[in-house]
C-alpha positions as CSV (number, residue, x, y, z in Angstrom):
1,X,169.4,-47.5,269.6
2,X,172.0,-47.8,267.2
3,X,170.8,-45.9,263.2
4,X,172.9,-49.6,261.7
5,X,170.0,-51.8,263.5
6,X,166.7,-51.4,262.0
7,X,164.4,-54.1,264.0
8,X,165.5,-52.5,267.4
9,X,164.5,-48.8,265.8
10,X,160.9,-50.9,265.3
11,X,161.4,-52.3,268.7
12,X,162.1,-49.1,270.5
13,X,159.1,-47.0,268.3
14,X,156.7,-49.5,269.5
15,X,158.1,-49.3,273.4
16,X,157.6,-45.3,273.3
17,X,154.2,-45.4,271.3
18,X,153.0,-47.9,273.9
19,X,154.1,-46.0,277.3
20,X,152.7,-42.7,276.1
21,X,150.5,-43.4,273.3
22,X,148.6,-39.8,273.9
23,X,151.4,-37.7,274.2
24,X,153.2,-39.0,270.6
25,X,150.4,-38.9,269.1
26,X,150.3,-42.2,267.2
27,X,152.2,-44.0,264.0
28,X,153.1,-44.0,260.3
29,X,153.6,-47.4,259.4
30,X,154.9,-48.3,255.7
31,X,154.7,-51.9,255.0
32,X,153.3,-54.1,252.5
33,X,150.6,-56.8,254.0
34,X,152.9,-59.4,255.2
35,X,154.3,-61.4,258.5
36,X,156.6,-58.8,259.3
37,X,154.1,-55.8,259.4
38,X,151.5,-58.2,261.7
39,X,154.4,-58.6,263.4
40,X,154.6,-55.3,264.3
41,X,150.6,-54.8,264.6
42,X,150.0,-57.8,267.2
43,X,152.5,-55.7,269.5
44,X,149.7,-52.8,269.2
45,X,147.5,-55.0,272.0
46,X,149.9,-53.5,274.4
47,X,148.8,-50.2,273.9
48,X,146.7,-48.8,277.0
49,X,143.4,-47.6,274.8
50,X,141.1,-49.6,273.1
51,X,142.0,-50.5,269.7
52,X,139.3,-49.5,266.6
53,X,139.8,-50.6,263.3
54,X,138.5,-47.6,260.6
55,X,138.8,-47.8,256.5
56,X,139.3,-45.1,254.3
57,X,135.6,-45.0,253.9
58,X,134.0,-44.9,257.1
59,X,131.4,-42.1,257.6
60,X,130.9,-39.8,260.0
61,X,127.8,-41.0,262.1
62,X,130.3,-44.5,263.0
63,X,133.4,-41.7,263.4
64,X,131.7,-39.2,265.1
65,X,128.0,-40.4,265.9
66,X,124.8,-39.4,264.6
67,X,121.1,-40.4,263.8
68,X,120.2,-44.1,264.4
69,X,117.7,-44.2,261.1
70,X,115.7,-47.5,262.0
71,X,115.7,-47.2,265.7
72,X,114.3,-43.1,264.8
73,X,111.7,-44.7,262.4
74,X,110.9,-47.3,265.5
75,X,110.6,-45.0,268.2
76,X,109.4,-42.0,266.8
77,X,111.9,-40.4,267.8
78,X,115.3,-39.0,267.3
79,X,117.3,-41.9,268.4
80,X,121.5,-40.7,268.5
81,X,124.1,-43.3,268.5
82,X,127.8,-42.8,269.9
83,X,130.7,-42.5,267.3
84,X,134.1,-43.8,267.4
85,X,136.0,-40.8,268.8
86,X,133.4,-40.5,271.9
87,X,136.1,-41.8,273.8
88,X,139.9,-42.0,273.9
89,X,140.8,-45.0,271.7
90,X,143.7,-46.3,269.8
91,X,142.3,-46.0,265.9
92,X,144.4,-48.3,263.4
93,X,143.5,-47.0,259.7
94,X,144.3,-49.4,257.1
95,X,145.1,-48.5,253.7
96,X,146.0,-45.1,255.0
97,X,147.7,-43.9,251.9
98,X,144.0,-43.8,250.5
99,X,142.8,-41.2,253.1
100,X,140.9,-38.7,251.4
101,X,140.8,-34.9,253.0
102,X,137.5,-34.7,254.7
103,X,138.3,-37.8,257.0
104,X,141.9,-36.8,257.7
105,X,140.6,-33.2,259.2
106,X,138.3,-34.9,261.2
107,X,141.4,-37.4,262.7
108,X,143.4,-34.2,262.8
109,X,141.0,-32.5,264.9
110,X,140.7,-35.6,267.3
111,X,144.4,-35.9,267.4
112,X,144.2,-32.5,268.8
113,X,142.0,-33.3,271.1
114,X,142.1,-35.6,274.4
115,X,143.6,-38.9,274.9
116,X,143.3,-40.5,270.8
117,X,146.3,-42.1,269.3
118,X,146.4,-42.9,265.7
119,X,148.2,-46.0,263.7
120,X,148.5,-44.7,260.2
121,X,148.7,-48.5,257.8
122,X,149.9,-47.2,254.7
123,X,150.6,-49.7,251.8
124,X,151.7,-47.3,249.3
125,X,153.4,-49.1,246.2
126,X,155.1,-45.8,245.4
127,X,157.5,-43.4,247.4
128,X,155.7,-40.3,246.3
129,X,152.4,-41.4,247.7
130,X,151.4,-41.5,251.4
131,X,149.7,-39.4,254.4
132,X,148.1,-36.1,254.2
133,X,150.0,-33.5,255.6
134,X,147.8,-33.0,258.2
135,X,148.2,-36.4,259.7
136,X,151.9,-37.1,259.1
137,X,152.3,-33.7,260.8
138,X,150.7,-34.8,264.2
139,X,152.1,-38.6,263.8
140,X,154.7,-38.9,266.3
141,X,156.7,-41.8,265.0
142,X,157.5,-43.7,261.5
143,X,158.5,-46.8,260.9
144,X,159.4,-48.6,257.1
145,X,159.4,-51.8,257.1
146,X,160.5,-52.4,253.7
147,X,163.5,-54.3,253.0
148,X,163.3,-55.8,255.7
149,X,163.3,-59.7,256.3
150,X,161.8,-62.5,258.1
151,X,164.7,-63.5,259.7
152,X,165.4,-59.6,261.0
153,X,162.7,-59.7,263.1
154,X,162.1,-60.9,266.9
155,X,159.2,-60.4,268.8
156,X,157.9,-56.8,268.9
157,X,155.8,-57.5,272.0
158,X,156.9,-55.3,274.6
159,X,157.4,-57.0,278.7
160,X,154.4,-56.0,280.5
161,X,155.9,-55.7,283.9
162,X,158.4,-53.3,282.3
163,X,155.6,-51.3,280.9
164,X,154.2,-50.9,283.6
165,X,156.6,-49.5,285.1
166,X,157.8,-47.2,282.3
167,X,154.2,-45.9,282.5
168,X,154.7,-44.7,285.9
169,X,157.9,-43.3,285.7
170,X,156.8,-41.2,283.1
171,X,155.2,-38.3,285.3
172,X,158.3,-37.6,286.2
173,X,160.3,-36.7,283.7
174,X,161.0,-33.3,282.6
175,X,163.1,-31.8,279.6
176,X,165.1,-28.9,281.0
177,X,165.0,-26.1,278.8
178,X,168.4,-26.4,277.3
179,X,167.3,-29.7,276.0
180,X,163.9,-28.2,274.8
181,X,166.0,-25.7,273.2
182,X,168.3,-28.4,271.7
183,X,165.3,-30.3,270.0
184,X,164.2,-27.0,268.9
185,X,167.7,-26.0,266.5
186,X,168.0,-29.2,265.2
187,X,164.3,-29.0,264.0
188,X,165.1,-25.9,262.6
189,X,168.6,-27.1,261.5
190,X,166.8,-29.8,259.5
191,X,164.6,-28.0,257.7
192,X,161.4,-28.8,260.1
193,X,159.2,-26.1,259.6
194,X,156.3,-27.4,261.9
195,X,156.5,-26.4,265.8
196,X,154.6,-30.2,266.4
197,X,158.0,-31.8,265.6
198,X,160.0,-30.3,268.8
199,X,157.1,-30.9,270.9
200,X,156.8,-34.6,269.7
201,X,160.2,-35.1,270.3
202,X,160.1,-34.2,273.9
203,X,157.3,-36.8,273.9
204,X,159.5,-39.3,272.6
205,X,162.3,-38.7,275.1
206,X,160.4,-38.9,278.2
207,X,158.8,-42.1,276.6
208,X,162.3,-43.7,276.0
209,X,163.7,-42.3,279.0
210,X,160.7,-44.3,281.0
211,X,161.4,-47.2,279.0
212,X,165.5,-48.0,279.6
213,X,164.8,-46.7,283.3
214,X,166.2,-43.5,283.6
215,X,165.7,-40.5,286.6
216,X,166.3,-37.7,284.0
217,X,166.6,-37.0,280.4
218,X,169.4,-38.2,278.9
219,X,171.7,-37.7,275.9
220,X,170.6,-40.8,274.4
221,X,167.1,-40.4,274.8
222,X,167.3,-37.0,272.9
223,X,169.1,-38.6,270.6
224,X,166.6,-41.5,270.4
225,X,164.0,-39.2,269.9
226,X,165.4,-37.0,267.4
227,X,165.8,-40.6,265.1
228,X,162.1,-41.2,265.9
229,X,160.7,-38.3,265.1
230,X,162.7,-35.9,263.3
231,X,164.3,-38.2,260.3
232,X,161.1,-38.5,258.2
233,X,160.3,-34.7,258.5
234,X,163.7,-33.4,257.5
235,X,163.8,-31.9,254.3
236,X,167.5,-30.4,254.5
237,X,170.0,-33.2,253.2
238,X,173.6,-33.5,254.4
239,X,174.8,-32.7,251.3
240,X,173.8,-28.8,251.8
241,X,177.5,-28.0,252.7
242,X,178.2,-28.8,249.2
243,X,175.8,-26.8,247.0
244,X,176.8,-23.7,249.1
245,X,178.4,-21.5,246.5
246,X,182.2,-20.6,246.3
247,X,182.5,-17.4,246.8
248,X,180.1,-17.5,250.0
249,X,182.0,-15.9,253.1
250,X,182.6,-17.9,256.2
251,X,180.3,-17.9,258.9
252,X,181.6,-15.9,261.8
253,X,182.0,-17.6,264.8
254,X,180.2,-17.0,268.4
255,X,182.1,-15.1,271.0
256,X,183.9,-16.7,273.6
257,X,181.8,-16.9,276.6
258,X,183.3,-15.2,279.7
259,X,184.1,-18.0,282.7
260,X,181.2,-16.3,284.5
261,X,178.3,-17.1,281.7
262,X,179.6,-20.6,281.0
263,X,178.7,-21.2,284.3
264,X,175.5,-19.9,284.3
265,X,174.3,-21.4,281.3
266,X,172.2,-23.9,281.3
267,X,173.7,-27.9,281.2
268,X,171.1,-28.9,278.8
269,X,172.6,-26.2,276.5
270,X,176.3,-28.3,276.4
271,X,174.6,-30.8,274.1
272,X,175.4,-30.2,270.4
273,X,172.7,-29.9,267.7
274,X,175.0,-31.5,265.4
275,X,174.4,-34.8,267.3
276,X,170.9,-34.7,267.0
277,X,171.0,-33.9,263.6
278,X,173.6,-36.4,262.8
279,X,171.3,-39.0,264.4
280,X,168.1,-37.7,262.7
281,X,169.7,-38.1,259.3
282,X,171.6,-41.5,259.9
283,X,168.1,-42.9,260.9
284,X,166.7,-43.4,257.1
285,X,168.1,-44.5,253.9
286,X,168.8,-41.6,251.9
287,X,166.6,-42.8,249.1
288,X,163.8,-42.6,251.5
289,X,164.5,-39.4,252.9
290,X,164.6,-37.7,249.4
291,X,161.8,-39.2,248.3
292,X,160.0,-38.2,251.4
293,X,161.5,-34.9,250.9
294,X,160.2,-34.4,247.8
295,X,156.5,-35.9,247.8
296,X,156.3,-32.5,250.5
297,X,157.9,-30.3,247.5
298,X,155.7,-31.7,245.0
299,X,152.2,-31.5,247.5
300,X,153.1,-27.5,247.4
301,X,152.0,-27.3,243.7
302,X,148.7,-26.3,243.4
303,X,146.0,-28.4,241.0
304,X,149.2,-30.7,240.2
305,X,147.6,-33.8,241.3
306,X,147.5,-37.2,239.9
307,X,143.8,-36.3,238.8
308,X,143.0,-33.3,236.8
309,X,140.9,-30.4,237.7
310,X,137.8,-30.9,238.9
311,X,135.7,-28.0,236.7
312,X,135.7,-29.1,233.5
313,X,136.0,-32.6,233.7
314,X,135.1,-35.0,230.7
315,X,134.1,-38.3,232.9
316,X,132.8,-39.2,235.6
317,X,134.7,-39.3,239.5
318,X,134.1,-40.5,243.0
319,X,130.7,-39.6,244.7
320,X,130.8,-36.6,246.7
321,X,127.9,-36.7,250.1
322,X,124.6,-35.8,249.5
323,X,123.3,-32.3,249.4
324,X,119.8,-30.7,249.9
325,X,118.8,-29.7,246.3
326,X,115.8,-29.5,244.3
327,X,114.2,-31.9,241.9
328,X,114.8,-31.6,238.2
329,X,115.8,-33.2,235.2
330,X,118.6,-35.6,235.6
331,X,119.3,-35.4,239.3
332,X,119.4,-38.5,241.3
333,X,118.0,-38.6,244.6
334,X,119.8,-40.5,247.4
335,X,116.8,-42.3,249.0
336,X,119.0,-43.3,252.6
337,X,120.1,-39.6,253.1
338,X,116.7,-38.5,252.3
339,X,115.1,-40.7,254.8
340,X,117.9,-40.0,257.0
341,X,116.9,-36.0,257.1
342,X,113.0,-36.5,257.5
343,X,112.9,-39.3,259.8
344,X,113.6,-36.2,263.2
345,X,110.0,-34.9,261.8
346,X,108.2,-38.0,261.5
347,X,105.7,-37.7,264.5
348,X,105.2,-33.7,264.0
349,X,104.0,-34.5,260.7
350,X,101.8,-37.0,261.7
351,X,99.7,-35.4,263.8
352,X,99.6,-32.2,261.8
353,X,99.1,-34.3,258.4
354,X,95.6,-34.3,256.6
355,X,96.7,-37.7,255.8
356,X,97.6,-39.5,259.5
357,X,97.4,-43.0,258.1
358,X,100.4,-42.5,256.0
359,X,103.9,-44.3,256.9
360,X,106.0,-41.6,256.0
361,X,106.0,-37.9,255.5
362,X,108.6,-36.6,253.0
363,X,108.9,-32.8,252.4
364,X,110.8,-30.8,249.5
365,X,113.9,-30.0,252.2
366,X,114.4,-33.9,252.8
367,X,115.3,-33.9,249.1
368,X,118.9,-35.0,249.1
369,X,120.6,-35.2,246.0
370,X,123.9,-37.4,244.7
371,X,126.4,-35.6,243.6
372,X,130.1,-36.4,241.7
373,X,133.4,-35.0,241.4
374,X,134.1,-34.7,237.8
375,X,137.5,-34.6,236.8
376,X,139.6,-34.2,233.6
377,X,142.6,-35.4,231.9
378,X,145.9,-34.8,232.7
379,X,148.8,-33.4,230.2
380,X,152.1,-33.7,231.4
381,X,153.7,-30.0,229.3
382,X,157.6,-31.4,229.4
383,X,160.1,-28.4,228.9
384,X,163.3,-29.7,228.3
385,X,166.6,-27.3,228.2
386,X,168.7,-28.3,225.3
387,X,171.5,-25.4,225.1
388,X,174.9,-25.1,225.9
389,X,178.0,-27.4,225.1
390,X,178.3,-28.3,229.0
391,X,174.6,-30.0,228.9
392,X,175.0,-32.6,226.8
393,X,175.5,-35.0,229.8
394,X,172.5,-33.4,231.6
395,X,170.4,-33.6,228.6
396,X,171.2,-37.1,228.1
397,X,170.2,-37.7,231.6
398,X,166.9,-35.7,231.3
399,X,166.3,-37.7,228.2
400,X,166.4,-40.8,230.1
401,X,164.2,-39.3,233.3
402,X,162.0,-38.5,231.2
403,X,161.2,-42.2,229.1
404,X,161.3,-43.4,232.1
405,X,158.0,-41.3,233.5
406,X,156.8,-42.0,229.8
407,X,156.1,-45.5,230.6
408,X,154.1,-44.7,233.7
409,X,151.9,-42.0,232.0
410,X,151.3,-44.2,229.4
411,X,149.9,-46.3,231.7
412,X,148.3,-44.0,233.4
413,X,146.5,-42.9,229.8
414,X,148.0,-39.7,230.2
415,X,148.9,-37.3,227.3
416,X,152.4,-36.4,226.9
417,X,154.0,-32.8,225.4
418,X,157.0,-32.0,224.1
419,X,159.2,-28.9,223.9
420,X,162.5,-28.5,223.8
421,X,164.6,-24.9,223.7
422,X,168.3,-23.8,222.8
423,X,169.8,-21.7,220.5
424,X,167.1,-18.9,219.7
425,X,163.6,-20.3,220.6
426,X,161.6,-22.9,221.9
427,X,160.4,-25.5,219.4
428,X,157.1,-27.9,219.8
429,X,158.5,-31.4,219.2
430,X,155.0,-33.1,220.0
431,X,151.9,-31.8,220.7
432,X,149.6,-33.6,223.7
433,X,149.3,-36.8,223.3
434,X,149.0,-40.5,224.2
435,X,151.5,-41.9,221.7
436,X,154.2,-43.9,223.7
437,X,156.4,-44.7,220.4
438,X,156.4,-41.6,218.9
439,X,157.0,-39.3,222.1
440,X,160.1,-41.3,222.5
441,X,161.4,-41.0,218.9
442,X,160.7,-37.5,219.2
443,X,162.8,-37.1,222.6
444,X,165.7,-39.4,221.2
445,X,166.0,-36.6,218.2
446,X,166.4,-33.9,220.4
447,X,169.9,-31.7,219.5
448,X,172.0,-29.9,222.1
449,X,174.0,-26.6,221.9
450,X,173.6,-23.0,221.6
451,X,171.8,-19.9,224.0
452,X,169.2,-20.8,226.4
453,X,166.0,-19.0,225.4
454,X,164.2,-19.7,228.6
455,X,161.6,-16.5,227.8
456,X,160.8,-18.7,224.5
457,X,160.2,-21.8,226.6
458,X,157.9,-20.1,229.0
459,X,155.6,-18.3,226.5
460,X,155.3,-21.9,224.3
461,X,154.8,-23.6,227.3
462,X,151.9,-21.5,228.8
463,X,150.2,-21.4,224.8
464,X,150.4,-25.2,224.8
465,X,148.8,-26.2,228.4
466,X,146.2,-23.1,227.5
467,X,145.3,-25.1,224.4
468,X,145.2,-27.9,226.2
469,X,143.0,-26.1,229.1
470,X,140.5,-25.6,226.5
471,X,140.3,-28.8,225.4
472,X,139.1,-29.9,229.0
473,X,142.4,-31.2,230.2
474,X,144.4,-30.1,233.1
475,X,147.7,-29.5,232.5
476,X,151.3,-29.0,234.7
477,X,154.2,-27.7,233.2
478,X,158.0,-29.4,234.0
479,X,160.8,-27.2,233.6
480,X,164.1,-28.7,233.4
481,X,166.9,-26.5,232.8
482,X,170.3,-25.5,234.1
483,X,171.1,-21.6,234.5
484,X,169.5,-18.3,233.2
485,X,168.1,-17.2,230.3
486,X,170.4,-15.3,227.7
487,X,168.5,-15.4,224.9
488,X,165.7,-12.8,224.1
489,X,162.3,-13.4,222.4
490,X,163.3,-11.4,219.4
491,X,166.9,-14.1,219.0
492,X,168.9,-11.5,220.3
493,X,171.8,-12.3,222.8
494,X,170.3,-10.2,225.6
495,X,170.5,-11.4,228.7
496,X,169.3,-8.1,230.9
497,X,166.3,-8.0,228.6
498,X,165.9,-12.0,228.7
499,X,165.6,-12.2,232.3
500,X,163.1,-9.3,232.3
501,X,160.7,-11.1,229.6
502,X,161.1,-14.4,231.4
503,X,159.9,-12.8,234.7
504,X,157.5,-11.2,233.1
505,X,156.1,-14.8,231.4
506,X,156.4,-16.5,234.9
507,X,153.5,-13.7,236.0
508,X,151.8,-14.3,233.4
509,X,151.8,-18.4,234.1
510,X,150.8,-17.7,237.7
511,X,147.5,-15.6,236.8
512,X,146.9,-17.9,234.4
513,X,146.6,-21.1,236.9
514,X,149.0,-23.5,235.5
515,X,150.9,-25.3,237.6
516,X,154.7,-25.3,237.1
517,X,158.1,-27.6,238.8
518,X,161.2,-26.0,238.3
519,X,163.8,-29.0,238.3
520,X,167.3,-27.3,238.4
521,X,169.6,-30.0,237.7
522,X,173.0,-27.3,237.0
523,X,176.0,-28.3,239.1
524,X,174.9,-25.9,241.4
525,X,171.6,-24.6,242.3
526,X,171.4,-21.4,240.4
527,X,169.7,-18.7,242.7
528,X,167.9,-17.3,239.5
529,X,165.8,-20.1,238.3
530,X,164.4,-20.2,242.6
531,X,163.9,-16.7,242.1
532,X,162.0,-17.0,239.3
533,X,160.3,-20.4,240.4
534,X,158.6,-17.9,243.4
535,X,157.2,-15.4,240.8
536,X,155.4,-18.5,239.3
537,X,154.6,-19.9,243.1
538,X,155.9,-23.1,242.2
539,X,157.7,-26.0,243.4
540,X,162.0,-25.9,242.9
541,X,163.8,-28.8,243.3
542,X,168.1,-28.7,242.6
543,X,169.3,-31.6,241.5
544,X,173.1,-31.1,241.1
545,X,175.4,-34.6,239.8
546,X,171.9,-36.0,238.6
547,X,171.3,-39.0,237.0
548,X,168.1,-40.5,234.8
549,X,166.4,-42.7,237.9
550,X,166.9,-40.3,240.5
551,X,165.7,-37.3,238.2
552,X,162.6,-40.0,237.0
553,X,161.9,-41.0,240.8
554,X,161.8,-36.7,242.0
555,X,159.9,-35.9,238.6
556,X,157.6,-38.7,238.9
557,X,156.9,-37.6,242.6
558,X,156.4,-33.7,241.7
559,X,154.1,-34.4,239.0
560,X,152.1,-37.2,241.1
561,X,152.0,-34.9,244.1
């Protein structure tokens, strides 16, 4: 499966997923609605389960099972109907990327479980949305589709008769543990924290092995499966090599093994990691991988969603399920959920009722109650580093980044701030708001040169998203800078004492709530600003030889995370 030939990677992912749909788990399909991606969905009829079709929106009696409300009401009696995941099935969820959390724990849980296989349809528009973690975790495979054309494709349909036969072959085939162990490092080496990944990827080399034929394991099938499974997890970039710093010693190398150990080692054990790496990371574009990379980064922040916080809201959000509640002024009572929890006592009430004639019973526990999630406005607190003769470039590029993100809060009606520091303090260049025009005559005045008072920036920052706070919006704070502070809160050229108040302020942020994205974009990544980024428990993202659209496209996905 050569990494250069994109419609036989969609070939091969569809071959594996359909001779072992339970062991990998299911797919992550990115495409737009088009011929191409029901191209690659008819081939899903040759999956051995039956296939269910679920929304976004699907509740839990169709998912799971539950009361049968007019047959109950019928009968008088509790009448239970059989949900979706009763039996191992092949669910295809469109519009995937609008999962919400409740639904994707409960396809977690039945991924988990026996026999289910799951085919994520995500139509995101934009890199930085997508899965939950929870289900792009136990997602075996991922396919994107975009980019590519009609004429690409052939037909995705795998041969039956070979199927088949793949399908029993696959009992047995075994991983020895040199390969296990091969899988395992080149997780690790890539930055895969989760333990699913190794174990999927054994998955997917037994499935490909079955499929091209093969009595044992093979080189290529680890490698298949390392391109399959481990290129849209990786969060380590090839580039790594490069940011290491200069005066970093060598690593030592391993010791010679003795004639007698290499021949007891195990042959699975003579296949490099570097291969499987190598294969994982030539298996996606590298725009993809980044962006991928960083929608996980920017998830990490806490209450830095798209939305804003959902206890002091100002307007009105999604519905939230009914709750048991009593009646009082305002609340709105949801008549089918009501119904739904008094229908079980029907005939008990009945015969106990002074009043047997009546239809229906209700009692003050049936009472359920509607209820919303109210969220606020979002501020977007921009803290842009300004100092030092050497930034000028950088700062140009920030500048651009950040009109570029200004168009899509704007439509987004989000309010903007402004703050830029050099020299010996932060300044406020625009307070929160929803002015496109003058936000970016603001930015295009902003001067470079001079110390970095970073302590300055923190403690303006934090007093401008707490004034926000109180005004019932939710704000996140973006930190773009390149080194360490030297500047002190007093003006003073102090850098022992600057560090120490900075620190100090990054404590401070943390207790106080506010999320915070450290974007290094030095040459380097300076280890300071991460140290200081894990005092404020936030997100840090190094950019070294950055430019406007790649800074705008990693900003926009931190923020939107």
């Amino acid at each position: 499966m050569p990494a250069d030939d994109p419609w036989g990677r969609v070939e091969t992912a569809l071959a594996c997923l359909a001779v072992d749909p339970a062991g990998l788990r299911g797919l992550w399909l990115r495409a737009a609605v088009g011929p191409v991606r029901d191209l690659v969905t008819d081939a899903l009829c040759a999956l051995p389960l039956t296939l269910r079709r679920i929304h976004p929106t699907i509740g839990d009696d169709a998912l799971q099972g539950g009361l049968d409300l007019p047959a109950t009401l019928e009968s008088g009696r509790p009448v239970m109907t059989r949900g979706l995941l009763d039996q191992p099935c092949a669910l295809i969820l469109t519009m995937a990327e609008r999962c919400p959390p409740g639904l994707a724990a409960r396809l977690a849980a039945a991924l988990d479980g026996r026999g289910h296989c799951l085919v994520a349809l995500d139509e995101a528009a934009a890199p930085d949305e997508g899965l939950p973690a929870g289900l792009t975790d136990r997602l075996g495979l991922f396919l994107d589709l975009d980019g590519l054309a009609w004429g690409q494709c052939r037909p995705a349909l795998p041969d039956p008769a070979r199927l088949e036969a793949a399908r029993e072959r696959l009992g047995d085939l075994r991983l020895t543990p040199g390969q296990l162990d091969a899988l395992t490092r080149a997780a690790a080496e890539l930055g895969i924290a989760s333990l699913r990944a190794p174990l999927l990827a054994a998955a997917a080399a037994r499935a490909h092995a079955a499929w091209q034929g093969h009595e044992a394991i093979s080189e290529a099938d680890l490698k298949a499966a390392a391109m399959l499974v481990f290129a849209h997890r990786a969060t380590v970039q090839d580039e790594a090599a490069e940011d290491m710093p200069e005066d970093a010693p060598p690593p030592e190398p391993p010791p010679d093994a003795t004639g007698e150990e290499a021949k007891a080692e195990d042959p699975g054990q003579s296949i490099p990691d570097e291969m499987l790496v190598e294969a994982a990371l030539a298996a996606l574009p590298r725009d993809l991988l980044e962006s991928l990379a960083t929608g996980r980064a920017a998830r990490a922040a806490k209450a830095a969603g798209g939305s804003g916080a959902e206890q002091s809201g100002n307007r009105r959000g999604r519905p939230l399920p009914s709750r048991h509640g009593a009646l009082s002024q305002g609340a709105r009572v949801d008549i089918v959920a009501t119904l739904r929890a008094a229908a079980p006592w029907q005939p008990l009430r009945r015969r106990d009722s002074l009043r047997p004639g009546a239809l229906l019973h209700i009692r003050g526990s049936d009472i359920r109650l509607r209820r919303y999630r109210e969220t606020s406005d979002r501020v977007l607190v921009f803290a842009v580093d300004a100092s030092g003769s050497a930034a000028f470039a950088r700062l140009a590029e920030a500048k651009g980044a950040i009109e570029l993100l200004l168009a899509q809060a704007y439509a987004r009606r989000d309010h903007v701030a402004l703050l830029s520091f050099r020299g010996s303090r932060a300044e406020l260049l625009l307070p929160p708001t929803r002015s496109l025009v003058q936000t970016k005559r603001r930015l295009a005045g902003v001067p470079g040169g001079g110390g970095t008072p970073l302590a300055s920036a923190l403690q303006l920052a934090m007093a401008t998203a707490l004034q926000a706070k109180a005004r019932g919006l939710t704000p996140t704070i973006a930190l773009l800078t390149d080194g360490r502070g030297n500047i002190a809160l007093d003006g003073t050229a102090d850098r022992a004492r600057a560090e120490e108040e900075s620190q100090r302020l990054a404590r401070q942020l943390r207790q106080s709530g506010t999320p915070v994205i450290v974007i290094d974009v030095a040459n380097r990544p300076q280890p300071a600003l991460f140290a200081l980024s894990q005092i404020m428990d936030a997100p840090y993202i190094a950019l070294p030889r950055v430019d406007a659209r790649r800074l705008s496209t990693v900003l926009g996905a931190a923020l939107d995370g």
